[in-house]
C-alpha positions as CSV (number, residue, x, y, z in Angstrom):
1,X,15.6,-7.5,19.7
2,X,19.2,-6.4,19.9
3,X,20.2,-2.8,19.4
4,X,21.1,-2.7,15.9
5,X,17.7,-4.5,15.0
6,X,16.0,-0.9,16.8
7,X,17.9,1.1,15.0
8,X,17.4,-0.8,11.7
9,X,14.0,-0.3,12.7
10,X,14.1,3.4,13.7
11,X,16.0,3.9,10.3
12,X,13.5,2.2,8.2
13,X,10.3,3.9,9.9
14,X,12.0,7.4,9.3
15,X,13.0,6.4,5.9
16,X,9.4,5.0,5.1
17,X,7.7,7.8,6.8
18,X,9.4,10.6,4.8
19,X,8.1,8.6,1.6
20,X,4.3,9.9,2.5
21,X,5.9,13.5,3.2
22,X,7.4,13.7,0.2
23,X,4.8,12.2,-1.7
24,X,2.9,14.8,-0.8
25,X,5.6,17.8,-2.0
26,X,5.9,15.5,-5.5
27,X,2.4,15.0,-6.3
28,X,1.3,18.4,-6.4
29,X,3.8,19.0,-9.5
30,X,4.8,15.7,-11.1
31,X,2.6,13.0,-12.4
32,X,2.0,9.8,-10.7
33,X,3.2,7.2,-13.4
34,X,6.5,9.9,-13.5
35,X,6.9,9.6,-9.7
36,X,6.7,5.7,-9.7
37,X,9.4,5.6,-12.5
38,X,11.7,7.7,-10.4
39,X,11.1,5.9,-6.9
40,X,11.5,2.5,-8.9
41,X,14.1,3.9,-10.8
42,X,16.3,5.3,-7.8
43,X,16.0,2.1,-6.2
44,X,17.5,0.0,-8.7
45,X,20.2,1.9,-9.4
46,X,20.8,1.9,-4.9
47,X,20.2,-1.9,-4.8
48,X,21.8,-3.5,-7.9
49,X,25.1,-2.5,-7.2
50,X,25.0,-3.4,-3.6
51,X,23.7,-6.6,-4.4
52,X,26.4,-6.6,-7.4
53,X,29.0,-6.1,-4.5
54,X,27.7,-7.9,-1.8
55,X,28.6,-11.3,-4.3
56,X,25.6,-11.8,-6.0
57,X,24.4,-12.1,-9.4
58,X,21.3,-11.4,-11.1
59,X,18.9,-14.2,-12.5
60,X,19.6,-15.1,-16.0
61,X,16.6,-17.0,-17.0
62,X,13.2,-15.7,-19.1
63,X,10.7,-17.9,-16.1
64,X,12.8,-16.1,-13.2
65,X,12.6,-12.6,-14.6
66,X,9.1,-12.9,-15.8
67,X,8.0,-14.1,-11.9
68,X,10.2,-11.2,-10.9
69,X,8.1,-8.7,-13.0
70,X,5.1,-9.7,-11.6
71,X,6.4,-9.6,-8.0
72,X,8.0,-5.8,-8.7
73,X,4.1,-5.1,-10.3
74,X,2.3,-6.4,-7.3
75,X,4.8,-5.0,-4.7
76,X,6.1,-1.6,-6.4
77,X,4.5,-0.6,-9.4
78,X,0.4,-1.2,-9.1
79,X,0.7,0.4,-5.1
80,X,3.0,2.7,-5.5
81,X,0.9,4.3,-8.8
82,X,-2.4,4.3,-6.6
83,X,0.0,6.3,-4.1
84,X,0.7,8.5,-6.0
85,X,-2.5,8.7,-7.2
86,X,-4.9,9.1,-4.0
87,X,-2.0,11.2,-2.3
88,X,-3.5,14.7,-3.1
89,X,-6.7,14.0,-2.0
90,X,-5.8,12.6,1.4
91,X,-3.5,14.0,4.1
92,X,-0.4,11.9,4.9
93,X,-1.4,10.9,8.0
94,X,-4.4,9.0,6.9
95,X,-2.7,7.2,4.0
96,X,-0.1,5.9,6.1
97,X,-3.0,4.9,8.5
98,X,-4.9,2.8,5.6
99,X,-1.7,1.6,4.5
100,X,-1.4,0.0,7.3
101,X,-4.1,-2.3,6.7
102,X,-1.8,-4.1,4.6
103,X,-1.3,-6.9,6.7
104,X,-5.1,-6.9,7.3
105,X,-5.7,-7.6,3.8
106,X,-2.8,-9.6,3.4
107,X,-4.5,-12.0,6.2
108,X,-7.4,-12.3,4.5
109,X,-6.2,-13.0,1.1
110,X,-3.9,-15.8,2.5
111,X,-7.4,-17.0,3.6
112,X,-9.4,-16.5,0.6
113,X,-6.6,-17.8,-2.0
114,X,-4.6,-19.9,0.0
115,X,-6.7,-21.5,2.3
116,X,-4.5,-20.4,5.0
117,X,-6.3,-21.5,8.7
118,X,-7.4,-18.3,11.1
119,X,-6.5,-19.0,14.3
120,X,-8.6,-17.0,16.7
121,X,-5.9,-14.4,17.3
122,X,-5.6,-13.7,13.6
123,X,-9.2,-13.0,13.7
124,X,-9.5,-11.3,16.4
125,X,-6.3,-8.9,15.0
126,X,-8.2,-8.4,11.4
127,X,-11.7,-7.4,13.3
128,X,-9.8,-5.2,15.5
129,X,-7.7,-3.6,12.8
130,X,-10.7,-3.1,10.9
131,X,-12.7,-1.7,13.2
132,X,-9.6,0.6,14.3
133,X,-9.7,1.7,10.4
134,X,-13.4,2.2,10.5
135,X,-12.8,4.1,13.3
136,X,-10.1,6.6,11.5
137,X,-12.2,6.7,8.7
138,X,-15.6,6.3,9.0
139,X,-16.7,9.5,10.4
140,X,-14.4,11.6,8.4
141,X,-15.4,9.3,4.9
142,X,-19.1,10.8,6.0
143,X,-18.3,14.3,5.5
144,X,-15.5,14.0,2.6
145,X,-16.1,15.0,-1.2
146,X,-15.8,12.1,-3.9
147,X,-12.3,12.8,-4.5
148,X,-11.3,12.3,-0.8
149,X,-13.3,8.9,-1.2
150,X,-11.3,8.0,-4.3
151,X,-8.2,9.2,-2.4
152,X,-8.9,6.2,0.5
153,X,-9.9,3.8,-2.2
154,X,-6.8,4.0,-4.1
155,X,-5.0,3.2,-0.7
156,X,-6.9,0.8,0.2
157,X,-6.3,-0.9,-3.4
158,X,-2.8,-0.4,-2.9
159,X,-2.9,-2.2,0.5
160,X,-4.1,-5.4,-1.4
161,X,-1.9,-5.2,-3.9
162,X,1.2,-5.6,-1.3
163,X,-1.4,-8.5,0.2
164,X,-1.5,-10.1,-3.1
165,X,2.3,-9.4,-3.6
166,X,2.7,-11.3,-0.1
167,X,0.8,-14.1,-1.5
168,X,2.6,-14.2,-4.8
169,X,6.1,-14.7,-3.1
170,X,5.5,-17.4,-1.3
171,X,5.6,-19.3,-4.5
172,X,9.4,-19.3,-3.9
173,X,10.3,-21.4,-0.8
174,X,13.4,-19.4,-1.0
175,X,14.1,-16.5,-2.4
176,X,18.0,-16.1,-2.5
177,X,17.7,-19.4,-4.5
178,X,15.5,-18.5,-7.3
179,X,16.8,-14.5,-7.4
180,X,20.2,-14.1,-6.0
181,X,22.5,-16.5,-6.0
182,X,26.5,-15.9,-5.0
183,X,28.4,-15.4,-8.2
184,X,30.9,-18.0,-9.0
């Protein structure tokens, strides 16, 4: 990777992580379905004009937009509402751990709904993720109240939604040609 791909990297990680910190702050005082308008919200009105400037124009058919909703409820809305949700019953640390079962799930959905072969290293990556989420959470999920459970589940739901999402796009062979496209 070349240096600006590491600090792309370094910039996105910080970026992402301060999303569980402040999720935490948020959910204590504003609803969930409030804090998803806002973080959905803020980033449209970040994104559309860079993608505005950067030459491209938005779709401008009903079929495009209508796979586009779907996408943004899969990828934003449905996980970032359980978020929001589960986030005051878990700390941050462990719901950036399940969250990061996503590609786990995302795996194993290819599997199940796309038929997508497992090579053995793709197994033996799911088993070991699992069992390293297991690990995190087994013991502790033992000795938690119902709410903590609910807190986990509604992480672990949201790590299948961006699975599903995952799934979803790859309906599009490529995405700048269905979605962006360089205005004339």
């Amino acid at each position: 990777m070349r240096t600006t791909d590491w600090l792309l990297l370094f910039v996105l990680s910080v970026l992402w992580g301060l999303t569980y910190f402040f999720a935490v702050i948020a959910t204590h005082s504003v609803p969930p379905l409030t804090l998803v308008l806002l973080r959905v919200a803020l980033a449209a009105m970040v994104l559309v004009p860079i993608v505005l400037l950067m030459g491209f124009r938005l779709p401008d058919n009903l079929a495009t937009w209508r796979s586009l909703v779907i996408l943004a409820s899969l990828n934003n809305i449905i996980p970032f509402t359980l978020m929001f949700y589960g986030q005051p019953h878990v700390t941050g640390g462990l719901a950036s751990v399940i969250n990061a079962t996503t590609p786990l799930f995302t795996i194993l959905i290819a599997r199940i709904f796309a038929q997508e072969p497992l090579s053995a290293a793709k197994i033996a990556g799911v088993l070991l993720g699992l069992a390293g989420v297991a690990v995190l959470m087994g013991p502790a999920a033992a000795n938690m109240h119902a709410t903590s459970l609910l807190g986990m589940s509604c992480f672990v739901g949201a790590a299948i939604s961006y699975g599903v999402s995952a799934l979803w796009l790859r309906r599009f062979p490529t995405p700048r040609r269905w979605c962006l496209r360089r205005a004339s």
